[in-house]
Backbone as a ProteinNet text record, in pm:
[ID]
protein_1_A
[PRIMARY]
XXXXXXXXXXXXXXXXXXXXXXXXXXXXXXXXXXXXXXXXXXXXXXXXXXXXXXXXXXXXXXXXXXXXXXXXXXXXXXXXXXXXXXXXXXXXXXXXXXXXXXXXXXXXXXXXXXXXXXXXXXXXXXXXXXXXXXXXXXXXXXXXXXXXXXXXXXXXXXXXXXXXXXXXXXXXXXXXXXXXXXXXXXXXXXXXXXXXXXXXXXXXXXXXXXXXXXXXXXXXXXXXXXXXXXXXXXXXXXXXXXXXXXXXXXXXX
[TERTIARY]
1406.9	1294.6	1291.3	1254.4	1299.1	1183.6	1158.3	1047.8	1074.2	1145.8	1186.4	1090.9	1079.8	1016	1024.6	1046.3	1095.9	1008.4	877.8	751.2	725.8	709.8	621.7	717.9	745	773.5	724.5	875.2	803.4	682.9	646.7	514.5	403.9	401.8	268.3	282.4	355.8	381	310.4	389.4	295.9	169.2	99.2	-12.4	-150.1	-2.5	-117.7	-190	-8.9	-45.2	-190.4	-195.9	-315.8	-436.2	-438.8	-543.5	-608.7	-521.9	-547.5	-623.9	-538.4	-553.6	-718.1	-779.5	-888.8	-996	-966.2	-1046.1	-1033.7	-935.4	-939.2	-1082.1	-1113.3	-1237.6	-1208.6	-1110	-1086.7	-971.2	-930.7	-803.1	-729.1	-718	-647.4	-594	-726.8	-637.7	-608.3	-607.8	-479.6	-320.5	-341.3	-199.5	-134.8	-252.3	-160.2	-114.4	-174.7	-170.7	-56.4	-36.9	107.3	207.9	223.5	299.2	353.9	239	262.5	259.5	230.4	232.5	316.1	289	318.6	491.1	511.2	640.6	711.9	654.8	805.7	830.2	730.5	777.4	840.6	788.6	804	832.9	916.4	997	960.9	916.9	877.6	852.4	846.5	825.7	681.1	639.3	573	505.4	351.8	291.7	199.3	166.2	33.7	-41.7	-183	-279.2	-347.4	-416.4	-481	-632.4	-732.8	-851.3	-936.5	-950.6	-1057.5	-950.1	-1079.8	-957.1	-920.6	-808.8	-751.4	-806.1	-969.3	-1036.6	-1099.3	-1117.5	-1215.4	-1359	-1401.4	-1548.3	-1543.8	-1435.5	-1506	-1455	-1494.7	-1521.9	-1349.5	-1265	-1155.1	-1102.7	-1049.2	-961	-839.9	-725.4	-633.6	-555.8	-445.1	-397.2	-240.9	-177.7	-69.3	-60.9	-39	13	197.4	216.3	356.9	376.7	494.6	552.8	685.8	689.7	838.5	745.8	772.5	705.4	795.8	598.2	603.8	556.6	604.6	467.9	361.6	281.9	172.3	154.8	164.6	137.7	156.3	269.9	328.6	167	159.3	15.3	-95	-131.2	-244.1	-264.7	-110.7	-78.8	-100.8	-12.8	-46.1	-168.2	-265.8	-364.5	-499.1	-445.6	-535	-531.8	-634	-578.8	-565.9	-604.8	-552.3	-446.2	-370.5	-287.1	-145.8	-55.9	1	139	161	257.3	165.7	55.1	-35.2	-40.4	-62.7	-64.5	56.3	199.4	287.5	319.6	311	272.3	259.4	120.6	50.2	90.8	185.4	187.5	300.6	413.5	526.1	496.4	387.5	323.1	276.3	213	127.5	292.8	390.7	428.4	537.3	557.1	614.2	524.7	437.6	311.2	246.7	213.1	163	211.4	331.2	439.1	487.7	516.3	577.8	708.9	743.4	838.7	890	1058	1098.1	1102.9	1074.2	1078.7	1162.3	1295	1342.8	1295.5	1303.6	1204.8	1253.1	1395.5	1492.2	1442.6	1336	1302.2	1152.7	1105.7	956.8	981.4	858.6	865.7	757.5	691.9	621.7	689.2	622.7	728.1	684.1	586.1	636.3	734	755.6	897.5	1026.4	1027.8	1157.5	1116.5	987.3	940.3	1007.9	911.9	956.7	1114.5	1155.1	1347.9	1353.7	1314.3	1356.8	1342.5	1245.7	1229.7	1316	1363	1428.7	1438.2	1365.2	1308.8	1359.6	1437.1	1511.2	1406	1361.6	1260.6	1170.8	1022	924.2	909.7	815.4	808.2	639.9	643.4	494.5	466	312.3	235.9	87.3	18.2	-110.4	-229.4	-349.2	-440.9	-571	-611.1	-710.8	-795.8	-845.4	-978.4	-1031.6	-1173.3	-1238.2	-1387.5	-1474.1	-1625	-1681.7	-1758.2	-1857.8	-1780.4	-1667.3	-1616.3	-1515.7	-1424	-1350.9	-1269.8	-1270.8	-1240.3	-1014	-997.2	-836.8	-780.7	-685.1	-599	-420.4	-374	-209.5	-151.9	-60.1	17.9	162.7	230.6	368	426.4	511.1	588.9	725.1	772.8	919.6	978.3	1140.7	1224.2	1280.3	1325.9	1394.5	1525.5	1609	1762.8	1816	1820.2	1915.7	1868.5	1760.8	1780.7	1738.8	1838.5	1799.2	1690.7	1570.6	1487.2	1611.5	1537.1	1587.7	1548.6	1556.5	1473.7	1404.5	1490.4	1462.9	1334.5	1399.2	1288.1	1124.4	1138.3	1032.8	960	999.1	911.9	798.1	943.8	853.1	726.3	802.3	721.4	582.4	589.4	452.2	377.8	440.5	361.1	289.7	355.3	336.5	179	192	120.6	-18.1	-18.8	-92	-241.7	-259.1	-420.1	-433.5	-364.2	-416.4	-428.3	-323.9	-308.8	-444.3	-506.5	-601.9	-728.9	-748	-843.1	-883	-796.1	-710.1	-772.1	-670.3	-696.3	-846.8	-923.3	-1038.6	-1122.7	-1143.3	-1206.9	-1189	-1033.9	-989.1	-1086.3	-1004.6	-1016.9	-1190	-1272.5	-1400.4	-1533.2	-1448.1	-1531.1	-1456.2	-1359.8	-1340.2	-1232.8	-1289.7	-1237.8	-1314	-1469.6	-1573.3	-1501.3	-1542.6	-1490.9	-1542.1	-1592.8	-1640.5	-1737.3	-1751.2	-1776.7	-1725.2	-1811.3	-1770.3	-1691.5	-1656.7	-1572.4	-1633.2	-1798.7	-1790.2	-1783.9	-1700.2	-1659.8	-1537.2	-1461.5	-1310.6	-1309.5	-1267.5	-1277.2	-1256.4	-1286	-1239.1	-1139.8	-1052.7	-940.2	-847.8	-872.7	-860	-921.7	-909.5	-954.1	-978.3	-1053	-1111.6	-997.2	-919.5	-795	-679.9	-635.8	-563.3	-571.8	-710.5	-772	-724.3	-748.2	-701.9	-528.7	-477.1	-324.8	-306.4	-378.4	-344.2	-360.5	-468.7	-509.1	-388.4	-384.4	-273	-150.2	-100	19.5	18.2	-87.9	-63	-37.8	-21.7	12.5	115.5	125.6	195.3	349.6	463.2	582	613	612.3	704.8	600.1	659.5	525.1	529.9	617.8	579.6	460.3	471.7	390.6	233	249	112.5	48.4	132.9	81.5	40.2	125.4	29.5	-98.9	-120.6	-196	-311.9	-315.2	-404.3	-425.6	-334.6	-288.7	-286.6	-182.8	-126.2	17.7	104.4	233.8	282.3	443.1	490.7	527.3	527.4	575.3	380.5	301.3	136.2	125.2	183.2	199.6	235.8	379.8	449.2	378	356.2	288.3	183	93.3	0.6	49.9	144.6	180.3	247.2	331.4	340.2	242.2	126.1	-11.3	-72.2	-91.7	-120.1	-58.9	70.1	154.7	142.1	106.4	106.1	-22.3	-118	-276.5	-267	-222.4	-240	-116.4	-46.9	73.3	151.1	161.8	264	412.1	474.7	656.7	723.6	600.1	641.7	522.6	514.1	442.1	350.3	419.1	382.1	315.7	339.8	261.4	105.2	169.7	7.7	-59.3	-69.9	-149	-174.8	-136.2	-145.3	-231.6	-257.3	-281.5	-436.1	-462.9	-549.1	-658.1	-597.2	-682.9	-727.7	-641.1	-712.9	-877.3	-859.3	-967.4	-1037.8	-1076.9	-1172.9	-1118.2	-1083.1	-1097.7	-1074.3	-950.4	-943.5	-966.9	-984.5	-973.8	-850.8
908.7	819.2	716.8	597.7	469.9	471.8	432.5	362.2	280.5	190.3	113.8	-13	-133.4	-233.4	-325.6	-428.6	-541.1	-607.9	-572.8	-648.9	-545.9	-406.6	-301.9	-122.2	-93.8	3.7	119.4	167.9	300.5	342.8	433.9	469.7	406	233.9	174.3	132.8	145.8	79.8	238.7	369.4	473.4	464.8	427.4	479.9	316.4	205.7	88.3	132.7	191.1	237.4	305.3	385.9	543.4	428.6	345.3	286.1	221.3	162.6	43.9	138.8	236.8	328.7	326.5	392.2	398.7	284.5	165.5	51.7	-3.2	29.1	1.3	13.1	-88.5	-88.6	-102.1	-173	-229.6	-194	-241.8	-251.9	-352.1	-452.6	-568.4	-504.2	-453.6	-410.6	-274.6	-181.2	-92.3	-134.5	-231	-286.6	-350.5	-415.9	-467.3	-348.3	-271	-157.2	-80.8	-57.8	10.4	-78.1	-220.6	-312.3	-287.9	-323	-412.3	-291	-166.6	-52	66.5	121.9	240.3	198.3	128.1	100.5	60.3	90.3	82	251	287.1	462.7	525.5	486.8	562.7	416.6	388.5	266.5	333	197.2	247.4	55.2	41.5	-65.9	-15	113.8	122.6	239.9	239.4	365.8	380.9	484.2	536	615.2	580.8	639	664.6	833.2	913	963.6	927.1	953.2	1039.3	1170.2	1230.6	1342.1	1430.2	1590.1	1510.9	1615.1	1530.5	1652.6	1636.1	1657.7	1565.2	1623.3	1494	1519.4	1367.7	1384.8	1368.6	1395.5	1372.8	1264.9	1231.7	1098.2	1052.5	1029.2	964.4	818.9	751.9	627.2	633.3	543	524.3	391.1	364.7	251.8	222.6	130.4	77.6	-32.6	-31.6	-77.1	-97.8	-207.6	-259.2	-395.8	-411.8	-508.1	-614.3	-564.5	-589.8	-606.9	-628.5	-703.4	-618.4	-525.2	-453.7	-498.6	-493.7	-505.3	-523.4	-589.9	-557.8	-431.8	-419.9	-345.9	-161.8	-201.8	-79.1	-0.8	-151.2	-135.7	-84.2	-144.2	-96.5	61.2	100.6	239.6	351.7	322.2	361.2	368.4	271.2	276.3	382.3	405.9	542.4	663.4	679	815	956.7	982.6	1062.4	1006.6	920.5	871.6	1044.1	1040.2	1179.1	1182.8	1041.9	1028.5	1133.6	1110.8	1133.3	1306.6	1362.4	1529	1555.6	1514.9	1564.5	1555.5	1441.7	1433.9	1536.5	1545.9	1674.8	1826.1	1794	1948.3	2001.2	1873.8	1906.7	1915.8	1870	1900.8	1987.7	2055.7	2203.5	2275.6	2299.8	2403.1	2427.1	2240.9	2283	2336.9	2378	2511.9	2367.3	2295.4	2161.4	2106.7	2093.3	2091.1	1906.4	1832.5	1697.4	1724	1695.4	1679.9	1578.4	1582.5	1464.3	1457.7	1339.8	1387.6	1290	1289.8	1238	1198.3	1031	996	1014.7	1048.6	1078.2	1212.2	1295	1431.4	1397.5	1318.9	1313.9	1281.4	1369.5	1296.9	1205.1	1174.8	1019.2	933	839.1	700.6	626.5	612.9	530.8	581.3	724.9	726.8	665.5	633.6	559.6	402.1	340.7	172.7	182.5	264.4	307.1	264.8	352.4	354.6	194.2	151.4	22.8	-170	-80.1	-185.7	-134.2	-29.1	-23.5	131.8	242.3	306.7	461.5	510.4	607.2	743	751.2	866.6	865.3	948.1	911.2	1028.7	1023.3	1149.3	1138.9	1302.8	1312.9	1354	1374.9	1427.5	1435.4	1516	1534.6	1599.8	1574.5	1688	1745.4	1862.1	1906.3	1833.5	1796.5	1744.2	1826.3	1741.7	1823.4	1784.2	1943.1	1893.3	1815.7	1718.8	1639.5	1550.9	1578.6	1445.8	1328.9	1376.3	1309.4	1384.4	1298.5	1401.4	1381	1482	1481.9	1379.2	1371.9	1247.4	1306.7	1228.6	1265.5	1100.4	1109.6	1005.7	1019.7	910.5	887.1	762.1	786.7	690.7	657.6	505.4	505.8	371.3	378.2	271	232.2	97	27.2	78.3	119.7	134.3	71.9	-37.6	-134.9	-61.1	-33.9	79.9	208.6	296.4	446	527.5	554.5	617.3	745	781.3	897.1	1052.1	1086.7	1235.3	1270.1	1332.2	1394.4	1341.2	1215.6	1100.3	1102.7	1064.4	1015.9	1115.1	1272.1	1388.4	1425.8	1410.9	1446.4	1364.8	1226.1	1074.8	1104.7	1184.1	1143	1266.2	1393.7	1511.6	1450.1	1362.7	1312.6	1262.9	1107.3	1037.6	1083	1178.1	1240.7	1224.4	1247.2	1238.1	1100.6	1003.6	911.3	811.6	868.7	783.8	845.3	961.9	1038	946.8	977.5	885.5	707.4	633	544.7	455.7	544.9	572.9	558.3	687.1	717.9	584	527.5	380.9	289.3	274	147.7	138.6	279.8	281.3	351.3	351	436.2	292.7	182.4	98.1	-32.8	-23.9	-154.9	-257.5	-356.7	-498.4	-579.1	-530.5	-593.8	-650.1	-756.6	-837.8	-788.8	-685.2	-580.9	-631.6	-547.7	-612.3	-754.2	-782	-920.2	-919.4	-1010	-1008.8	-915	-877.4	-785.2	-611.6	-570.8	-455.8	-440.7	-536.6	-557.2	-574.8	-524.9	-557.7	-718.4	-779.5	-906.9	-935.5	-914.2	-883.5	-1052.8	-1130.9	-1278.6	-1384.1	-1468.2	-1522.2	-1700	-1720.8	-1862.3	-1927.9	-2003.5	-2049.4	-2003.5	-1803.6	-1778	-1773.9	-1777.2	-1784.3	-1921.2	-2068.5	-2176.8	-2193	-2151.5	-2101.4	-2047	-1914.5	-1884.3	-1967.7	-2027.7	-2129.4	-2212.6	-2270.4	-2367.7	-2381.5	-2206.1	-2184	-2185	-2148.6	-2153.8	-2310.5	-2375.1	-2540.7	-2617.9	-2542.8	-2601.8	-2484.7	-2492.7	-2422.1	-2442.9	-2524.6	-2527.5	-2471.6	-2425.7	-2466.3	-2591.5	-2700.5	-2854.5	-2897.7	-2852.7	-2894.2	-2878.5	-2694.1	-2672.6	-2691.2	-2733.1	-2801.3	-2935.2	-3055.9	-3182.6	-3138.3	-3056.8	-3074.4	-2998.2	-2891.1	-2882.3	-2933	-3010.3	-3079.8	-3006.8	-2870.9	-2871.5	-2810.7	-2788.7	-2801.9	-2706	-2712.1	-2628.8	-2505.1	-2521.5	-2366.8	-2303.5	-2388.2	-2303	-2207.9	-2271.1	-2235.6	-2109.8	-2095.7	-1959	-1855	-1906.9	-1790.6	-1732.4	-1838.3	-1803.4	-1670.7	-1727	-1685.2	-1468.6	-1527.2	-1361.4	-1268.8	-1334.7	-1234.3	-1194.4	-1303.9	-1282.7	-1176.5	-1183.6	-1061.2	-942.1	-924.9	-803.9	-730.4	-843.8	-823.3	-730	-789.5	-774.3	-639	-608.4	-524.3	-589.6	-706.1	-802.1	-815.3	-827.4	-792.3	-986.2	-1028.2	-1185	-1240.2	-1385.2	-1495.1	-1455	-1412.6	-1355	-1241.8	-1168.7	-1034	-1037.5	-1137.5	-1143.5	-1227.2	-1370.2	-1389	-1320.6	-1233.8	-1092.2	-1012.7	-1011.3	-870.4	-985.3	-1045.1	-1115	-1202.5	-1190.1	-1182.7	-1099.2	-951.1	-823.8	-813.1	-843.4	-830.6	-921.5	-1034.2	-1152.2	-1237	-1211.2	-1301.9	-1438.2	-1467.4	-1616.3	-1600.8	-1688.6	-1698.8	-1741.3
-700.1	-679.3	-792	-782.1	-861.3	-933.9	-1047.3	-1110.4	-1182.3	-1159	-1242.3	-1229.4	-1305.3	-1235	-1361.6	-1307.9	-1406.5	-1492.8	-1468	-1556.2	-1633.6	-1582.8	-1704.4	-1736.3	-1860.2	-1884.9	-1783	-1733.2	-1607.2	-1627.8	-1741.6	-1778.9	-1785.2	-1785.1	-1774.8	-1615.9	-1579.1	-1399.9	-1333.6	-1342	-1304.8	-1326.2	-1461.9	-1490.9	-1409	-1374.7	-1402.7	-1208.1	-1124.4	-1024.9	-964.5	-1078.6	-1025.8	-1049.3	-1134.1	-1198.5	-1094.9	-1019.3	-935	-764.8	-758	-646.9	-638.2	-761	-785.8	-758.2	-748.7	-760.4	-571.1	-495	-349.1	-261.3	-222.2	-154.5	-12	54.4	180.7	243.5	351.3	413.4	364.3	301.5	278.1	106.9	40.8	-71.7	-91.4	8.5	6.9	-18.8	181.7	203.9	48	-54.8	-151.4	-273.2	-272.6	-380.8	-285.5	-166.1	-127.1	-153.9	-128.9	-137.6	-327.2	-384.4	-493.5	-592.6	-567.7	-642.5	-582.4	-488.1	-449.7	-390.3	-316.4	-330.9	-417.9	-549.8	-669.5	-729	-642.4	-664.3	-498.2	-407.9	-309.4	-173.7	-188.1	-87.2	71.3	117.4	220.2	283.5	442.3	533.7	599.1	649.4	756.4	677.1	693	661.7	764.6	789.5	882.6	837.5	887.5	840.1	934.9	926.2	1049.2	953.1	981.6	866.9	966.9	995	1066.7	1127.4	1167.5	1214.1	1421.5	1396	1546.1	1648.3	1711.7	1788.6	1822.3	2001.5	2092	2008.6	1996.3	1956.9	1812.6	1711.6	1568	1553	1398.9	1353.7	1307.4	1389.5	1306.3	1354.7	1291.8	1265.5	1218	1292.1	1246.2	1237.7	1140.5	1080.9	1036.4	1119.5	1038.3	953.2	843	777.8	762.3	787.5	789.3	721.7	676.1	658.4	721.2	821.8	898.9	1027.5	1146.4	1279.2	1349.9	1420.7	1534.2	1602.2	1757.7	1896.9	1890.2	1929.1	1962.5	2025.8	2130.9	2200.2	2141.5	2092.7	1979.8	1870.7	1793.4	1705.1	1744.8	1886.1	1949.6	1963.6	2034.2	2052.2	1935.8	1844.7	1675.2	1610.7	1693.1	1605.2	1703.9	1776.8	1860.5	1795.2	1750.1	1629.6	1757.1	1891.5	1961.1	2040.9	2000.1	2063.6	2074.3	2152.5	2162.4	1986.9	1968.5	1821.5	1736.7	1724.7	1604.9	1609.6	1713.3	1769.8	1723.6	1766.1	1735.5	1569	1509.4	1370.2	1304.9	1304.9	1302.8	1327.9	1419.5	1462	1389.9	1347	1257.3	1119.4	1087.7	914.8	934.5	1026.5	1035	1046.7	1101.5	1090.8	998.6	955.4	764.9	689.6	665	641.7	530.6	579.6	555.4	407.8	394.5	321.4	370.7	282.4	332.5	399.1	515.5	629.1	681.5	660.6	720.8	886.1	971.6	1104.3	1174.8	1264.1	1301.6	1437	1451.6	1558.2	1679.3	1672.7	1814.7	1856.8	1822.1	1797.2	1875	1881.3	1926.5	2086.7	2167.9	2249.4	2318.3	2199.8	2258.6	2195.5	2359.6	2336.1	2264.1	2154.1	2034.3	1923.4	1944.7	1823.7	1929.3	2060.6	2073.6	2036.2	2073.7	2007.8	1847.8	1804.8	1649.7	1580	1705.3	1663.3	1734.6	1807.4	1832.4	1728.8	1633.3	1556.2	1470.9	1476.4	1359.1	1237.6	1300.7	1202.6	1257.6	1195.2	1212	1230.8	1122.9	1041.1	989.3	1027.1	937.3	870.1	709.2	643.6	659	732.6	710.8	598.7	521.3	502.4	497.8	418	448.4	419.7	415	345	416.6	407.4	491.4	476.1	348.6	334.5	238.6	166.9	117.3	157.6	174.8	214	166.6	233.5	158.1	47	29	-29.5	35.1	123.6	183.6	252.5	391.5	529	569.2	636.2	639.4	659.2	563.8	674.7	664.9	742	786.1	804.9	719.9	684.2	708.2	783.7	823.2	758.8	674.3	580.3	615.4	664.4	709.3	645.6	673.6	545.8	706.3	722	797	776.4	888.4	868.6	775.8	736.7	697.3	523.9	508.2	386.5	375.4	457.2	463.6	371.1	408.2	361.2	264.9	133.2	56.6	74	148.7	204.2	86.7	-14.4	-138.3	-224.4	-235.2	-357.9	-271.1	-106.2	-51.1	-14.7	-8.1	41.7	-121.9	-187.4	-360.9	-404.2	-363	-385.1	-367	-152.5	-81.3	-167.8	-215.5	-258.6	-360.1	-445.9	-623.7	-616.7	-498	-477.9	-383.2	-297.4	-214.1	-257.3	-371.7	-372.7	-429.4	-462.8	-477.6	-346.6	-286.5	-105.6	-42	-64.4	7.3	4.7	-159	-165.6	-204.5	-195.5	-154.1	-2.4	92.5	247	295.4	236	263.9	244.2	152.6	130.4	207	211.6	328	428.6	502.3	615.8	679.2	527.9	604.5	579.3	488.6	410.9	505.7	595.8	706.3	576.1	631.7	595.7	543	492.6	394.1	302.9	298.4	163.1	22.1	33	-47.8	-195.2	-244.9	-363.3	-459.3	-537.9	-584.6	-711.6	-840.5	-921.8	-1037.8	-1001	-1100	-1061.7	-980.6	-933.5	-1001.7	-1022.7	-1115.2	-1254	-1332.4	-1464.8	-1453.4	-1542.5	-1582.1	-1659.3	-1667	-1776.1	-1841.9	-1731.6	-1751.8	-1835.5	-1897.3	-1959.1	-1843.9	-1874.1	-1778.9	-1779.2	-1893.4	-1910.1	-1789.3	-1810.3	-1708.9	-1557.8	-1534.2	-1430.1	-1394.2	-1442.6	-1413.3	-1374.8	-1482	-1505.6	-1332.3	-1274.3	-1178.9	-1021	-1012.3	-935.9	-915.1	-1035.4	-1018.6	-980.6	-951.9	-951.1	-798	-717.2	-600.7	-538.3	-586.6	-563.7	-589.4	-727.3	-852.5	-844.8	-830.4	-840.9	-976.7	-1081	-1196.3	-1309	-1440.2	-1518.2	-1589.7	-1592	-1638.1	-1504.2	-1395.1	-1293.2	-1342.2	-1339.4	-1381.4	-1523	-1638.5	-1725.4	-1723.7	-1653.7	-1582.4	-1540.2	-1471.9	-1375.6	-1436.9	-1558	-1629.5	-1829.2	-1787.4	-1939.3	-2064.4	-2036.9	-2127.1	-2132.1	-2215.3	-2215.2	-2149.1	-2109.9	-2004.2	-2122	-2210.7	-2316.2	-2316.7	-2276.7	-2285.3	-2204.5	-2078.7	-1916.1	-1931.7	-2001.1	-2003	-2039	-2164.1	-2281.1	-2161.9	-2111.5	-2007.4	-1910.9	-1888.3	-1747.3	-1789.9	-1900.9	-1962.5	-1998.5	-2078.5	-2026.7	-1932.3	-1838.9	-1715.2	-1663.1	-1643.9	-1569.3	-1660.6	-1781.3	-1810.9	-1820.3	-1803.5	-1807.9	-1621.4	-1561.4	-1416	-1375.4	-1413.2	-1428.1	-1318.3	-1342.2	-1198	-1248.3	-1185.3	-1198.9	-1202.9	-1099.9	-1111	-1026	-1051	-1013.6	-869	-791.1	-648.6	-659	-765.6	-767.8	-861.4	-941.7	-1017.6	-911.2	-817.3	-755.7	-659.1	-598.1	-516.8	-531.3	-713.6	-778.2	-775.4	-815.7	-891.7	-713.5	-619.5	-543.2	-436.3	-461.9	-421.3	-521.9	-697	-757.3	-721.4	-641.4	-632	-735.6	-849.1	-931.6	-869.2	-773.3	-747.4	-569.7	-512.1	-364.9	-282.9
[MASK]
+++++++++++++++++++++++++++++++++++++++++++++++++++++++++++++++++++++++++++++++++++++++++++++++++++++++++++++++++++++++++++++++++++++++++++++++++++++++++++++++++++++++++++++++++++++++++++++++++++++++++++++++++++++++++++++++++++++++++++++++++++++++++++++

């Protein structure tokens, strides 16, 4: 399993991970905390999320999250949390004695593990947690890598065990708190300074840093210096990840 990452020492990239897990309010900033965090430990295109026990009548929801282009129609299906994928799911993590399991999609027989294999996706790894009372209810999660880079059995079963309670409760927020634009910039630390805050604005316009020093008048060596705190203030790897990172927190729009 990789941890490597080109902006922050493994150990502050793990720890900036859990940090961030903690602060997820929505669906939009999960997807960026799996993106922009959890996949530099546990590589992955497609995750699913099942939030509620899989009986008629209780309270559950479910969710893909992807990065690669599925169906519509596919999504819709996926996102039925009694849809028949989700039972069988389930029924192969229940009888790995709820143990993370790799599951080959040529092995299922609902027809979204053949859609599945048709975009592309060999295998998903379940796992999953009962729940706990009164704090946060079960969910069951399916994690998959596009052929073209073979999921790691080994790395990604350990990965989902490692990460499990932070995906749990994580998940639980997303998906129980919607797509509210949630709280405002003071739910986020402020960790920016007004200056980098400008610095970041600008970059979404501005490609060079002689650009974005014109354009806030001052020099393209200010820009940098800027731009290296920024990314380490934000635990971003590059330019794309700190404005990523920095408008999951509100800070910019």
């Amino acid at each position: 399993m990789s941890t490597t990452h080109p902006g922050l020492p493994d150990g502050e990239a793990l720890l900036r991970a859990a940090e961030v897990a903690g602060t997820v309010r929505n669906r939009h900033q999960f997807f960026l905390w799996l993106r922009l965090h959890l996949h530099r430990f546990v590589p992955h295109e497609l995750l699913l999320c099942r939030l509620g026990r899989l009986r008629a009548g209780a309270d559950h929801r479910a969710e893909v999250f992807n990065c690669l282009p599925l169906a519509a129609g596919l999504v819709e299906t996926l996102n039925d949390p009694q849809g028949a994928l989700w039972r069988q799911l389930h029924e192969a993590w229940v009888n790995a004695g709820r143990r993370p399991v790799l599951l080959p999609l040529d092995r299922l027989a609902a027809e979204e593990g053949a859609s599945l294999q048709t975009a592309g996706f060999a295998q998903l790894a379940v796992h999953g947690v009962d729940g706990t009372a009164g704090i946060h209810p079960p969910l069951l999660l399916a994690l998959g890598r596009h052929e073209s880079q073979p999921l790691d059995a080994q790395a990604t079963l350990a990965g989902l065990q490692t990460w499990l309670p932070h995906l749990h409760f994580s998940a639980a927020r997303a998906l129980q708190e919607g797509d509210a634009a949630g709280a405002g910039e003071a739910d986020w630390p402020r960790v920016l300074t007004e200056r980098e805050l400008e610095v970041l604005r600008a970059m979404r316009v501005a490609r060079s840093n002689a650009q974005i020093g014109e354009q806030l008048g001052i020099s393209a060596l200010t820009v940098k210096n800027h731009l290296r705190k920024i990314m380490r203030k934000l635990g971003a790897g590059n330019r794309v990840q700190a404005v990523a990172e920095a408008m999951a927190r509100h800070m910019i729009s």
